[in-house]
Every structure is written in C-alpha cells, then in structure tokens.
N, CA and C atoms of all chains as a GROMACS GRO file, in nm:
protein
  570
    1UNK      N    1   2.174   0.549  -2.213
    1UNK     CA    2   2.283   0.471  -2.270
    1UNK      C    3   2.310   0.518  -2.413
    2UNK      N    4   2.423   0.505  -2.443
    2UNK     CA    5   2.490   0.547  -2.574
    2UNK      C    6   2.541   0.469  -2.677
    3UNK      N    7   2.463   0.418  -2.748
    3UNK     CA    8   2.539   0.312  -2.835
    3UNK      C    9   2.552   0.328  -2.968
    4UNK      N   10   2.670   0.294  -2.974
    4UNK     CA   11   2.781   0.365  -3.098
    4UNK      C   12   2.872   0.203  -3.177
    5UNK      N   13   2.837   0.224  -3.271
    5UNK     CA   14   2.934   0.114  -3.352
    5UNK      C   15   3.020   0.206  -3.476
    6UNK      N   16   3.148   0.175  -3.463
    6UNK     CA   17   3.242   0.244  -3.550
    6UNK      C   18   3.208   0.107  -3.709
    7UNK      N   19   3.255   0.126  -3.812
    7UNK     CA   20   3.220   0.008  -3.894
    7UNK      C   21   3.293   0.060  -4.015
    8UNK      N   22   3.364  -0.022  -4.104
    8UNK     CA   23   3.384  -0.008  -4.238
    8UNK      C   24   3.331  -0.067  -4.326
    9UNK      N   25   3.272  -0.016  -4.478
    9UNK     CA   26   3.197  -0.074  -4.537
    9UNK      C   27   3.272  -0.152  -4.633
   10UNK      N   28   3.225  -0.237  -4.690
   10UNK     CA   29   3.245  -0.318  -4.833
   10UNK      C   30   3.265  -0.227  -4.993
   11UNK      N   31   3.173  -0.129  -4.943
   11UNK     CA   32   3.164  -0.058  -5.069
   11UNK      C   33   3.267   0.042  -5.056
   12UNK      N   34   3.298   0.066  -5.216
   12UNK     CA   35   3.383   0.229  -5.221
   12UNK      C   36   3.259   0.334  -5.148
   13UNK      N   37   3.310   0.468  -5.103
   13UNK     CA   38   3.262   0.586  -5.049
   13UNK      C   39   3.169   0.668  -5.165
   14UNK      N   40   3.036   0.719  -5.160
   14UNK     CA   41   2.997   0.740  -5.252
   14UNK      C   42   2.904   0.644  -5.349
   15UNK      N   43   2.983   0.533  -5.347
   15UNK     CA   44   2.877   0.418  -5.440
   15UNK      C   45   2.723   0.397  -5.430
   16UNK      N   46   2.673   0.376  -5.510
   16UNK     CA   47   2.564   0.336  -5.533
   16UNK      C   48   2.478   0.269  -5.407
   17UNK      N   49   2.610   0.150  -5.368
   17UNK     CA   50   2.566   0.088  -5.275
   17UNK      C   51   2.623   0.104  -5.116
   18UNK      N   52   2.710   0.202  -5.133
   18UNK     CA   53   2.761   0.294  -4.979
   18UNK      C   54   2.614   0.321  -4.947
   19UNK      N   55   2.552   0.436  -5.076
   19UNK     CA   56   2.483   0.503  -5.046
   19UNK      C   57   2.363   0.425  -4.998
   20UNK      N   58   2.309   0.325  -5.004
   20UNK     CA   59   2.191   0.287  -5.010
   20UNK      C   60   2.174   0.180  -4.868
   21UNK      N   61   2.315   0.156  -4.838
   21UNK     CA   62   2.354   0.102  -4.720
   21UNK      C   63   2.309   0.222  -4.596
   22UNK      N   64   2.361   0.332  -4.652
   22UNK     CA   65   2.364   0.424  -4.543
   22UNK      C   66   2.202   0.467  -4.512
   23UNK      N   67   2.114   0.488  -4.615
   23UNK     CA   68   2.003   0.554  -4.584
   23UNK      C   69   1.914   0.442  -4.538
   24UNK      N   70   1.953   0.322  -4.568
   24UNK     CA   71   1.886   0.201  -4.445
   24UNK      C   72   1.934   0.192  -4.325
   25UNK      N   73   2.059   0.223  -4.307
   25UNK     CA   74   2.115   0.240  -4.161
   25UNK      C   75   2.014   0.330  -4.116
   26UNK      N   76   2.030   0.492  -4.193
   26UNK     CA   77   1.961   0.627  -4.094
   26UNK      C   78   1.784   0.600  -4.039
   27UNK      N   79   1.740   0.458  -4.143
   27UNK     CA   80   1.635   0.423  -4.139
   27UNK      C   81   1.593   0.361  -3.993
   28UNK      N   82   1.679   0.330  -3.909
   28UNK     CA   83   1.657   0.284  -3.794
   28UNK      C   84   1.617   0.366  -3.702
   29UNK      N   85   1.614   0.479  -3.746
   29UNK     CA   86   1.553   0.598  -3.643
   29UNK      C   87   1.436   0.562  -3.636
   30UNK      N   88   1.359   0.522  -3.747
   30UNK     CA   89   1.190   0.491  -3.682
   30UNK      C   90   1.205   0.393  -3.599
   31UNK      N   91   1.279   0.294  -3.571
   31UNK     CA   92   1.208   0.211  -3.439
   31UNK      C   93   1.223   0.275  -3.315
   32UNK      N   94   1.079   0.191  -3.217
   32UNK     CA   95   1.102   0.257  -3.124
   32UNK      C   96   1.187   0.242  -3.004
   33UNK      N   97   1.238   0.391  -2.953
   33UNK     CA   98   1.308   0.358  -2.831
   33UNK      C   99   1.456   0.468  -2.884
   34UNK      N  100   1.483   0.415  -3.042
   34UNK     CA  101   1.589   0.485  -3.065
   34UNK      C  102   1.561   0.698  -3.078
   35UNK      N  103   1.695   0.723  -2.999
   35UNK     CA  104   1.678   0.855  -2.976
   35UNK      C  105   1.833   0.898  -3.068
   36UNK      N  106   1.803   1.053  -3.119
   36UNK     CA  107   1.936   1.100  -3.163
   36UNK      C  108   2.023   1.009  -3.247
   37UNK      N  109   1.980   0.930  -3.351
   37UNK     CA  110   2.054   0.864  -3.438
   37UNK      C  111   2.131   1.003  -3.535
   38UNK      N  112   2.252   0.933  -3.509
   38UNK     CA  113   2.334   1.022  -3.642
   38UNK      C  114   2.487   0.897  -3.677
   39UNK      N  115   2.494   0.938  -3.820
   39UNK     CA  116   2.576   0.860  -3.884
   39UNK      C  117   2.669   0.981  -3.906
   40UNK      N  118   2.772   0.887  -3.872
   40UNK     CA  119   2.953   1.008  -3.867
   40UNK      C  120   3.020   0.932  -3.968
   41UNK      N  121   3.126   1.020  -3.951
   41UNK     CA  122   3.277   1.001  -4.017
   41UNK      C  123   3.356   0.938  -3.920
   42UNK      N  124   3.439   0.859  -3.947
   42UNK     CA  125   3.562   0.846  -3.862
   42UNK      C  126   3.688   0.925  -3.886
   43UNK      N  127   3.756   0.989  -3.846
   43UNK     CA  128   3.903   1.050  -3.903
   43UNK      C  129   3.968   1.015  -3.828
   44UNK      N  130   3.998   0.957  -3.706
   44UNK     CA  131   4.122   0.925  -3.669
   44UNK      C  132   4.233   0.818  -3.729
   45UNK      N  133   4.308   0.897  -3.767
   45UNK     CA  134   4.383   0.780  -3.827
   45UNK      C  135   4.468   0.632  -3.712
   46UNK      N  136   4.413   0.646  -3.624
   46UNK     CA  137   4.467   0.541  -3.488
   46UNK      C  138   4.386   0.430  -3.528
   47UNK      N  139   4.263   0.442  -3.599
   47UNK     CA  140   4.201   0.290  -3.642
   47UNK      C  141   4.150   0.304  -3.772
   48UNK      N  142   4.123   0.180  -3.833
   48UNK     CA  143   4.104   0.157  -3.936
   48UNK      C  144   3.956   0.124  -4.008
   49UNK      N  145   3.837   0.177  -3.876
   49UNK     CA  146   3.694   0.212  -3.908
   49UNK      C  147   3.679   0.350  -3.959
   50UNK      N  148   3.570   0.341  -4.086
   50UNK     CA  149   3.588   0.445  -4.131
   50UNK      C  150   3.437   0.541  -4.158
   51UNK      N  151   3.318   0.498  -4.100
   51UNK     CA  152   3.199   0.535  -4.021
   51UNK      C  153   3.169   0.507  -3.925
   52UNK      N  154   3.049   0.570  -3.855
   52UNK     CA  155   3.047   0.531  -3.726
   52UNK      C  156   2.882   0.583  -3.719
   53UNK      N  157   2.795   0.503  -3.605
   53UNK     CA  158   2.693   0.539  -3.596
   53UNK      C  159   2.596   0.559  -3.486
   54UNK      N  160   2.578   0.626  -3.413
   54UNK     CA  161   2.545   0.657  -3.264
   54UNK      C  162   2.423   0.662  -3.217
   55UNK      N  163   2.316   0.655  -3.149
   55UNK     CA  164   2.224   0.670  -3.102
   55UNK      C  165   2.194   0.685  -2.919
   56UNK      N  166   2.158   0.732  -2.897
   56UNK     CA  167   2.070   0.699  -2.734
   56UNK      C  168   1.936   0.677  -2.713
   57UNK      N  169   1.965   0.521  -2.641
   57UNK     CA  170   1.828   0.472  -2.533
   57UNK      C  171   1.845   0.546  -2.388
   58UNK      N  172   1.704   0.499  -2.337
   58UNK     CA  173   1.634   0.552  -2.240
   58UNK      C  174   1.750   0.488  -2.101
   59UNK      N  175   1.760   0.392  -2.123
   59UNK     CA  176   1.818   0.276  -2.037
   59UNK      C  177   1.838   0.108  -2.158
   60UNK      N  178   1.896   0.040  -2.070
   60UNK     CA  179   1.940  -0.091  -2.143
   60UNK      C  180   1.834  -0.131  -2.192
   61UNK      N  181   1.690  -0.134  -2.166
   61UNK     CA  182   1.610  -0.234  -2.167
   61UNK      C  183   1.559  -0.168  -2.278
   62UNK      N  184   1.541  -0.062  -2.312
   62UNK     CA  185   1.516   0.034  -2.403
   62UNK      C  186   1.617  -0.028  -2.617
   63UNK      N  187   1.708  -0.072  -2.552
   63UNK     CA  188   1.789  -0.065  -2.618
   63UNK      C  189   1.843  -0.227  -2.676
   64UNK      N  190   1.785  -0.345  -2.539
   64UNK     CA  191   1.749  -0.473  -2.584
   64UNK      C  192   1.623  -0.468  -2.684
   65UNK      N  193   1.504  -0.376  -2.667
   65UNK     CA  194   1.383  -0.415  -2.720
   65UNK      C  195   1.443  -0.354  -2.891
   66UNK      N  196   1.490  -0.277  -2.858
   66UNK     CA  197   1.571  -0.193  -3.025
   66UNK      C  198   1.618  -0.343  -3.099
   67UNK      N  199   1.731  -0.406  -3.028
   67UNK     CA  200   1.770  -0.491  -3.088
   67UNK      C  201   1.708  -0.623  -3.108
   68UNK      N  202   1.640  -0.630  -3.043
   68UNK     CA  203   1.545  -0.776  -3.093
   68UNK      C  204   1.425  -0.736  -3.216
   69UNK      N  205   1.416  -0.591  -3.202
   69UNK     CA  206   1.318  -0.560  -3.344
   69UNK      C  207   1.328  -0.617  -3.448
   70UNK      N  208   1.178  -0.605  -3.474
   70UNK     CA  209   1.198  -0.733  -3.638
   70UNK      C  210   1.280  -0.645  -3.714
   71UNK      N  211   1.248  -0.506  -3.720
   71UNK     CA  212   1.321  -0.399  -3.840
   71UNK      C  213   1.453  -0.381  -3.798
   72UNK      N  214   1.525  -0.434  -3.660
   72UNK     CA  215   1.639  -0.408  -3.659
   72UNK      C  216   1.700  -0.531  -3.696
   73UNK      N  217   1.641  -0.662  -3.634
   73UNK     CA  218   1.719  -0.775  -3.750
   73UNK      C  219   1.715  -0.798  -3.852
   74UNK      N  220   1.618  -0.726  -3.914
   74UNK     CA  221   1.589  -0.767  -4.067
   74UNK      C  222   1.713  -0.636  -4.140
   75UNK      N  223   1.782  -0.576  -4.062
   75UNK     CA  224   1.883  -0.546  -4.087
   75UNK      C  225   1.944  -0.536  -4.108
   76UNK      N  226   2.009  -0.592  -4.005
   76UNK     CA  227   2.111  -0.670  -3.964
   76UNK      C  228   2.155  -0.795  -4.083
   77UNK      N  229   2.039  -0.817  -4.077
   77UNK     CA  230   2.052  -0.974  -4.168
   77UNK      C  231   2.079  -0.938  -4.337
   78UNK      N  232   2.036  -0.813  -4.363
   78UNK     CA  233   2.011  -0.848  -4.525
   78UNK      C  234   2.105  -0.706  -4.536
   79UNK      N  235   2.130  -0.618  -4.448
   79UNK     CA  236   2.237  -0.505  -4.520
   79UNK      C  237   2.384  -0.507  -4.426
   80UNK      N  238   2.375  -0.536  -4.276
   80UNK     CA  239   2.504  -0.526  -4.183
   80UNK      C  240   2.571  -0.602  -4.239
   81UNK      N  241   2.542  -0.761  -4.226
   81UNK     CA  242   2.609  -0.886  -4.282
   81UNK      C  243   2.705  -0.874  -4.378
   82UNK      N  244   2.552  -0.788  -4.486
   82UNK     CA  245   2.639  -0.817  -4.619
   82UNK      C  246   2.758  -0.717  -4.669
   83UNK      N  247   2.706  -0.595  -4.603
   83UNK     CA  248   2.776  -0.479  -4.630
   83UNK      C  249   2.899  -0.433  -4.558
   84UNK      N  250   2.905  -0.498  -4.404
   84UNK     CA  251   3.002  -0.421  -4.339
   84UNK      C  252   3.128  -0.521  -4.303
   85UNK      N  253   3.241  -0.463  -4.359
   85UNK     CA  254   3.364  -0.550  -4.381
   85UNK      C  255   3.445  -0.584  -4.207
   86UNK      N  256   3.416  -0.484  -4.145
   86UNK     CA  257   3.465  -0.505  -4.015
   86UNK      C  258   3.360  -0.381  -3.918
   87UNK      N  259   3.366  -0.416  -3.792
   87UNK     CA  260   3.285  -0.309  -3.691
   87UNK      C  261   3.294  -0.334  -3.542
   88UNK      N  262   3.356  -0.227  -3.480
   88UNK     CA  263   3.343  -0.306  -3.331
   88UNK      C  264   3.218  -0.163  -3.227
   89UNK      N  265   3.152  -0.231  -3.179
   89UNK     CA  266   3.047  -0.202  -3.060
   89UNK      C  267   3.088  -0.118  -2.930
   90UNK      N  268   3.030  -0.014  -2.895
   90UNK     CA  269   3.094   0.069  -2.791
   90UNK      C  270   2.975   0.126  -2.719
   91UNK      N  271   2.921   0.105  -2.591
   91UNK     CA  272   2.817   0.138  -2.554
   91UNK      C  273   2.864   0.217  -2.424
   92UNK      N  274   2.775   0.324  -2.398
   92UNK     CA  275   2.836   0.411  -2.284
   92UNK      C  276   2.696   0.432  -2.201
   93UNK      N  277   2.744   0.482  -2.035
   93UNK     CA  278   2.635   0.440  -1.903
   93UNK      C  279   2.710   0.526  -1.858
   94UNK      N  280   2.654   0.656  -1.771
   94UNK     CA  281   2.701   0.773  -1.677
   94UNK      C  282   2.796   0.677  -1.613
   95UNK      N  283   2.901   0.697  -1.513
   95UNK     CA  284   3.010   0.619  -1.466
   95UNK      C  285   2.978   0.664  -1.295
   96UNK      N  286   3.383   1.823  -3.393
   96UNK     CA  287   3.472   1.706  -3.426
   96UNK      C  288   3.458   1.647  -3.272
   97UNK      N  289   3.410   1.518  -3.273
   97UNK     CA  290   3.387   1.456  -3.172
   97UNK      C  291   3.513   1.349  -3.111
   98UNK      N  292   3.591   1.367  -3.020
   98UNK     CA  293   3.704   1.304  -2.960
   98UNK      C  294   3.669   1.176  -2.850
   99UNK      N  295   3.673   1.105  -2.852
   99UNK     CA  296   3.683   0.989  -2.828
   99UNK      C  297   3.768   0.865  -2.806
  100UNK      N  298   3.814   0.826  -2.666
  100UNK     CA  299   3.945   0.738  -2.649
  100UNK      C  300   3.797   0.626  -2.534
  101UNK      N  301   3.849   0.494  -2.598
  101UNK     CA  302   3.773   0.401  -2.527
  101UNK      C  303   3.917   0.364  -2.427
  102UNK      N  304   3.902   0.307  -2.287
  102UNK     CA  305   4.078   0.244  -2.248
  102UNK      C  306   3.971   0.149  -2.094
  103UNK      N  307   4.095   0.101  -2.072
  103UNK     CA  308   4.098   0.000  -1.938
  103UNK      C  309   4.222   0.037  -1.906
  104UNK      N  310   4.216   0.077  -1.787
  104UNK     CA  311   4.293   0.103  -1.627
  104UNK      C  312   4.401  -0.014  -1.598
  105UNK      N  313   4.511  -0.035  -1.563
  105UNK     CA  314   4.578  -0.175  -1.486
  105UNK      C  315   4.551  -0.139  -1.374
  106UNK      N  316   4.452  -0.037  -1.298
  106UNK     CA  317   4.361  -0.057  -1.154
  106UNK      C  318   4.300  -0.094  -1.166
  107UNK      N  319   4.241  -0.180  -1.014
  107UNK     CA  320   4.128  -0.202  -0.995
  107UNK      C  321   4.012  -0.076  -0.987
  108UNK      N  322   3.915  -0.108  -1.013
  108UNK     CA  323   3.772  -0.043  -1.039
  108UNK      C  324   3.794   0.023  -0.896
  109UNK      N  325   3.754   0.166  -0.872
  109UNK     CA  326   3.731   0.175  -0.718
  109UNK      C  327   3.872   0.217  -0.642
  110UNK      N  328   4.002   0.168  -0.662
  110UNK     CA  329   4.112   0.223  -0.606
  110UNK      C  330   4.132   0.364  -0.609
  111UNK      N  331   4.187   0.390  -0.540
  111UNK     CA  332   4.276   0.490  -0.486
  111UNK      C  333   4.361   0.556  -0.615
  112UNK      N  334   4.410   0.459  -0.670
  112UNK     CA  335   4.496   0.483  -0.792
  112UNK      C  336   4.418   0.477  -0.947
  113UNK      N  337   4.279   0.427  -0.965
  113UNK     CA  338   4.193   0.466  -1.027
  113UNK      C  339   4.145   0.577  -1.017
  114UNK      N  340   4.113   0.631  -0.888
  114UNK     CA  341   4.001   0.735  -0.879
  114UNK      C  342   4.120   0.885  -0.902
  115UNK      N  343   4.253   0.881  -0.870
  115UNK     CA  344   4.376   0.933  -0.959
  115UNK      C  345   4.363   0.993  -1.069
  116UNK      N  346   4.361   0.867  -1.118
  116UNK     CA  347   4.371   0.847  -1.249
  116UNK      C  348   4.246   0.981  -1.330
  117UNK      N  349   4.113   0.897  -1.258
  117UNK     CA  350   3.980   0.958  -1.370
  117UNK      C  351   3.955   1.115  -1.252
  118UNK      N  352   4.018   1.160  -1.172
  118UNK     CA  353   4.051   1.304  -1.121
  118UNK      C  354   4.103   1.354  -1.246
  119UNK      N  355   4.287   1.309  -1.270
  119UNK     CA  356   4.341   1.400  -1.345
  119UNK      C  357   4.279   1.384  -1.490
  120UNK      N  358   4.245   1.298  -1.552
  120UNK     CA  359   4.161   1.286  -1.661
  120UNK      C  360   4.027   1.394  -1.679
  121UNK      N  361   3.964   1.428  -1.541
  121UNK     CA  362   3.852   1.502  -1.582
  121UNK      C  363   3.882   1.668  -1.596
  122UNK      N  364   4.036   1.640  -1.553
  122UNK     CA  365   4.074   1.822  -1.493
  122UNK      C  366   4.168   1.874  -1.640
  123UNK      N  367   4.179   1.778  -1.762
  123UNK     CA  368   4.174   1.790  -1.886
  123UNK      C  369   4.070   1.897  -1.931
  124UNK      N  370   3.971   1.881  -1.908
  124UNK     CA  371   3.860   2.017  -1.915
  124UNK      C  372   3.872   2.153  -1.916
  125UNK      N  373   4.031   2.157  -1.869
  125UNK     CA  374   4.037   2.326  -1.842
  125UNK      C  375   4.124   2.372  -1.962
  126UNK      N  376   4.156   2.275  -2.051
  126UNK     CA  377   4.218   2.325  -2.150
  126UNK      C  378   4.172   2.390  -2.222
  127UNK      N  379   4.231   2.443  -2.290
  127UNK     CA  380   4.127   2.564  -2.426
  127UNK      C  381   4.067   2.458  -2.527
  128UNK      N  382   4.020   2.491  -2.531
  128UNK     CA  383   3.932   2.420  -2.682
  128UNK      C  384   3.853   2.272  -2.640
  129UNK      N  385   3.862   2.238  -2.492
  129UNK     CA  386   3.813   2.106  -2.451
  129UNK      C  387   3.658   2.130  -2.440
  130UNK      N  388   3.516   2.081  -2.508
  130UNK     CA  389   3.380   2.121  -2.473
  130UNK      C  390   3.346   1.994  -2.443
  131UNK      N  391   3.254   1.987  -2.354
  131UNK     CA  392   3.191   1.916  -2.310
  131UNK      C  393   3.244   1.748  -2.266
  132UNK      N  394   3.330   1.766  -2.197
  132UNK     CA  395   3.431   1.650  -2.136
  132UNK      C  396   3.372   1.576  -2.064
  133UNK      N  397   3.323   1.410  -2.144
  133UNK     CA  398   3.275   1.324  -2.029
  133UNK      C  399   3.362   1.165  -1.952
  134UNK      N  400   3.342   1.145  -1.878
  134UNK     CA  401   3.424   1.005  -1.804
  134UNK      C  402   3.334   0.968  -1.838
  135UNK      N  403   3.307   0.838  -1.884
  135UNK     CA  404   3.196   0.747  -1.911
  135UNK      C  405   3.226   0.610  -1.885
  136UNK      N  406   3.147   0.528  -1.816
  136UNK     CA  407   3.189   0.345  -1.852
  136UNK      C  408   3.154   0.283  -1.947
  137UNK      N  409   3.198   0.211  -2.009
  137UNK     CA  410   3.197   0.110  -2.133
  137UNK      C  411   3.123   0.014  -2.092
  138UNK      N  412   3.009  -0.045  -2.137
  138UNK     CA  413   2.924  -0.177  -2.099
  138UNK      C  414   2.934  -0.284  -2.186
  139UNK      N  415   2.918  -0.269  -2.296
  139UNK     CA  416   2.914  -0.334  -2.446
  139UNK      C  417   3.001  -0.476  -2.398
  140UNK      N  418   2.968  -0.650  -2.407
  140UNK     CA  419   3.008  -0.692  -2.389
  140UNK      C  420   3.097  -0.732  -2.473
  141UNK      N  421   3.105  -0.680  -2.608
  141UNK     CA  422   3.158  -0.740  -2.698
  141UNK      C  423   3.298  -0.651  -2.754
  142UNK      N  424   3.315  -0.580  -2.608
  142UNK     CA  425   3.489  -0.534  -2.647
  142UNK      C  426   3.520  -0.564  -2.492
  143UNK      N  427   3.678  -0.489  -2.510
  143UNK     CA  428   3.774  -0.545  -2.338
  143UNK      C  429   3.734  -0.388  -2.308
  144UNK      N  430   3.696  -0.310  -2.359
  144UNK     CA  431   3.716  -0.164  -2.283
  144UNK      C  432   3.658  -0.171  -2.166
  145UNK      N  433   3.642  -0.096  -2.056
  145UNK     CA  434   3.591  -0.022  -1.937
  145UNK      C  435   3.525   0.075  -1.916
  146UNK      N  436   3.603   0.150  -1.960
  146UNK     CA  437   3.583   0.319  -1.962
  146UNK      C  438   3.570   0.407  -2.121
  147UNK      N  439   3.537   0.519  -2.050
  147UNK     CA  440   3.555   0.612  -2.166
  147UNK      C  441   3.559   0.746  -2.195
  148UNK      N  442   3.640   0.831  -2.192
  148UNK     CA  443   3.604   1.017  -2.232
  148UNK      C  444   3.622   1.007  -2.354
  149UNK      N  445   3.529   1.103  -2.363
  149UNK     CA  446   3.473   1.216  -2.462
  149UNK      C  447   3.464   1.340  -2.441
  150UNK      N  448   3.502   1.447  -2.545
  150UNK     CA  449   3.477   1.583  -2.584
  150UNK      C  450   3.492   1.629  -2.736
  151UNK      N  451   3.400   1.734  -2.713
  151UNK     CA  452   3.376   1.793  -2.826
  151UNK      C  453   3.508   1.931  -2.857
  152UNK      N  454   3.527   1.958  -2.997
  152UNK     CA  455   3.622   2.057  -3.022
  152UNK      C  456   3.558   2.113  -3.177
  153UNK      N  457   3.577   2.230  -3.207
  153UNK     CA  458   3.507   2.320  -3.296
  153UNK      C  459   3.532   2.276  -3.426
  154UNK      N  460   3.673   2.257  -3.449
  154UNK     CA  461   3.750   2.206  -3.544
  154UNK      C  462   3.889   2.125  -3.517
  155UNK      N  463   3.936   2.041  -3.616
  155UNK     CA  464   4.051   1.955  -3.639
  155UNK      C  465   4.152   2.010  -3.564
  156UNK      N  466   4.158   2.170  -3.593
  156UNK     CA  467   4.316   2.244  -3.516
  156UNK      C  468   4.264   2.303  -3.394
  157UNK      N  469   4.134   2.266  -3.322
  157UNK     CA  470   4.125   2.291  -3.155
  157UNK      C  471   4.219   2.184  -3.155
  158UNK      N  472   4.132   2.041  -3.188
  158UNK     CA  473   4.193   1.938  -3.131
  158UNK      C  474   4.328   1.921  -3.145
  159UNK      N  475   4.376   1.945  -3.238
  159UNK     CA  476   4.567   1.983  -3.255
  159UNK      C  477   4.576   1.993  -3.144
  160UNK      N  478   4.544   2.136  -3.112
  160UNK     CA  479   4.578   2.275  -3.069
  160UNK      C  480   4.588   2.104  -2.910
  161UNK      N  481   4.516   2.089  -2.830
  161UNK     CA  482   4.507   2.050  -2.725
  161UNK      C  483   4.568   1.910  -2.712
  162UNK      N  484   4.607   1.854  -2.811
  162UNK     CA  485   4.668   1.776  -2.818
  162UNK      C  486   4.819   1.784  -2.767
  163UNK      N  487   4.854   1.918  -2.832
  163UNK     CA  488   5.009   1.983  -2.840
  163UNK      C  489   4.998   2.038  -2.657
  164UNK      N  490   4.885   2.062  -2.610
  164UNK     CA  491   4.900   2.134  -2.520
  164UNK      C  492   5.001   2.105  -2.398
  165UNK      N  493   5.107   2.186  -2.372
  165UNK     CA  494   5.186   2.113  -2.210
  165UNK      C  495   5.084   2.043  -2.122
  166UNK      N  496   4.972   2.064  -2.090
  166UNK     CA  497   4.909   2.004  -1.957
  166UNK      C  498   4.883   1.894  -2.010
  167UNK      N  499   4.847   1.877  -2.153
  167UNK     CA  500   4.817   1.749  -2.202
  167UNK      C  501   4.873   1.622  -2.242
  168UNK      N  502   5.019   1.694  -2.306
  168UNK     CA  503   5.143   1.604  -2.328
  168UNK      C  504   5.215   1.547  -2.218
  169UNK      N  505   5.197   1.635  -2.034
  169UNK     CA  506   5.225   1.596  -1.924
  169UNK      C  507   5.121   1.499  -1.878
  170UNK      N  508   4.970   1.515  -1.894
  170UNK     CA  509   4.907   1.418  -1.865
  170UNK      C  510   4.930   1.282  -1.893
  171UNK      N  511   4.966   1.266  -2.047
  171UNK     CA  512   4.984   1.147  -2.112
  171UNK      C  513   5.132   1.076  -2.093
  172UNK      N  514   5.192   1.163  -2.065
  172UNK     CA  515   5.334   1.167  -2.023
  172UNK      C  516   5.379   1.082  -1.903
  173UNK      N  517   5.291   1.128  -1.775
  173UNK     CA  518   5.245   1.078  -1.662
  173UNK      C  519   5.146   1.034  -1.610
  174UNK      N  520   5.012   1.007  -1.670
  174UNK     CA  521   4.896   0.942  -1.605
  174UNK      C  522   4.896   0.786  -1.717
  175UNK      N  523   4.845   0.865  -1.840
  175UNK     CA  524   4.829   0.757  -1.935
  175UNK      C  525   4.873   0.631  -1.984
  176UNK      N  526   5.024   0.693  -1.991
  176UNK     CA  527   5.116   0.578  -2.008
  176UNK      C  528   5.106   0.455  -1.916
  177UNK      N  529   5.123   0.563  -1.809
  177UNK     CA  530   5.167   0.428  -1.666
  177UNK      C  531   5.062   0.412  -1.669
  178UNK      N  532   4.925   0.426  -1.656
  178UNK     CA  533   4.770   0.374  -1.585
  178UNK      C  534   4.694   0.312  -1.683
  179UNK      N  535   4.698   0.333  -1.818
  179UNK     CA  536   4.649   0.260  -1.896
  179UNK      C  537   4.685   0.141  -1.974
  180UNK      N  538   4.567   0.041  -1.953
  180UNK     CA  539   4.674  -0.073  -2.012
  180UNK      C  540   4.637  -0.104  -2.162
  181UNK      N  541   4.513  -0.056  -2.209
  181UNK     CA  542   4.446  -0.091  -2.356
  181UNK      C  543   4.384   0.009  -2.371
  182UNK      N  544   4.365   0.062  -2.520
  182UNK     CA  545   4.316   0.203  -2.518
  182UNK      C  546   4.273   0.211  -2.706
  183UNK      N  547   4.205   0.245  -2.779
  183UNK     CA  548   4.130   0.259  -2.870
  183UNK      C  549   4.111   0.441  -2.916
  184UNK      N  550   4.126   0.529  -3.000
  184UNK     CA  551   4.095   0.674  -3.020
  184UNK      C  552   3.983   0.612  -3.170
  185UNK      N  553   3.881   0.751  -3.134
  185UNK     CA  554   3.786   0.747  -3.233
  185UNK      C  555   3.738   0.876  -3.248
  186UNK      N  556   3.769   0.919  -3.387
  186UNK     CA  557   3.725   1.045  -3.382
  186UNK      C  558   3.616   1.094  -3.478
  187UNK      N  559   3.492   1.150  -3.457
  187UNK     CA  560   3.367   1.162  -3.561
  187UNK      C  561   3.357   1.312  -3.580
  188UNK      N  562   3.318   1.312  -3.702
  188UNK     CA  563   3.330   1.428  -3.787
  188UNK      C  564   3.191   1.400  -3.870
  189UNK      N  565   3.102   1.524  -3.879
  189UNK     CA  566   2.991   1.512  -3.953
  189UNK      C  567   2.990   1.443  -4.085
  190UNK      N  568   2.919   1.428  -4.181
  190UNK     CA  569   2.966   1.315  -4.259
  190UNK      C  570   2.901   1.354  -4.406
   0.00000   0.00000   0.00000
C-alpha cells in the first residue's frame, strides 16, 4: 500500500519553522513498518497543496500499526495540527 | 517528475464500460515519455476518489511533451470527459 498525503504548510518555504516541520516529518522513517518515505514538491498548478509525502506499507495492517504509533501521534499532535494549513490523504492498493 | 490524477468513474466498478475505460487509460503507456504507468485503486476513506494512475516522466517538458500529444488530447477528448465524474492532478517533483 501507498500512502501519500499532499499538505500545505503554515509556514513561509524555507523558514525556520518549514524547516523543522519537515525534518520531523522525514523523522517518521524510523517507525516501524514505514518503507521508502520521501517528502516532494507539489507543482501542479490544478491544486493548491504545495508538499506532499509518500511512503509504502507491507499491507493495511502494516500501516494501521504506523498510525496508532506513539511517535506517529505524538506527531500528529504537536507538529501536523499545528503546522499544516490544509492536507488531503490518498492511499493506493494494486487494482 | 511524478504524474498523478486521483478520479472516480460515473461506472459502475466491474462494467463493461469501466473496464473501457481503464483499457484505454493503460494503452496511454505507449506514448513517448510515459515511464512506468500504473492503474491503481484509491482506499483512503477520507476522500470520494476510487481510482488512480500514475507515471513517471524525466522532466517538466516530457510531461508537456505528452500532454500535447494527439493520442492524449483524443483520449481526454473521448474517454475522460465522458467517463469521469471527479478527478484531482498531483504532480511531485523532488524537493
């Protein structure tokens, strides 16, 4: 499974606190389960997210245990919340 | 540069006129500059999407380049329009 959230931040690009947002995001690579984390760019100008951040689990269950992590809510809670102005969720499964 | 359109079908899952649909969608592949072209389903409960392709392109002016392409402007011309009813583009670029 492929799960990808596009997101715009609070902060200007570059800032202090872009930056510090971002290297706690890339920080989620240590939990386990997460595979191939990488943090993008967005350029399409068709929407108005302007990073994006991808990873692959093994399967779903792989990818529930990701998200119930203490290190992924403690996250969530103290940098997503505060930092990300809008973000929508996109998860992908062979078809 | 990573290409990315999330969409939902006005078919049903499984029709005749779906399976159409994600035929001529996969035969997009033969264009120049199209790498690694996937159909994918959308799971994520927290959007309306369904589905999803993806491909990769070297740079900004492949993707032009295939954008402009006749087979592609006929695809969208004639599959897309009529078969898709909601649709999202996302495009990632190293960062």
């Amino acid at each position: 499974m492929r799960h990808t959230v596009v997101f715009t931040l609070r902060h200007e690009e570059g800032s202090a606190e872009a930056e510090a947002f971002l290297a706690a995001l890339r920080s989620l690579a240590a939990i386990d389960g997460v595979q191939e984390l990488e943090v993008v760019r967005e350029v399409s100008p068709k929407n108005d997210y302007r990073l994006g951040v991808a990873m692959e689990f093994t399967d779903h269950a792989a990818y529930d245990a990701y998200s119930a992590h203490p290190d992924h809510v403690a996250f969530v809670r103290e940098r997503w919340d505060a930092d990300v102005a809008d973000f929508l969720e996109i998860d992908f499964v062979a078809l």
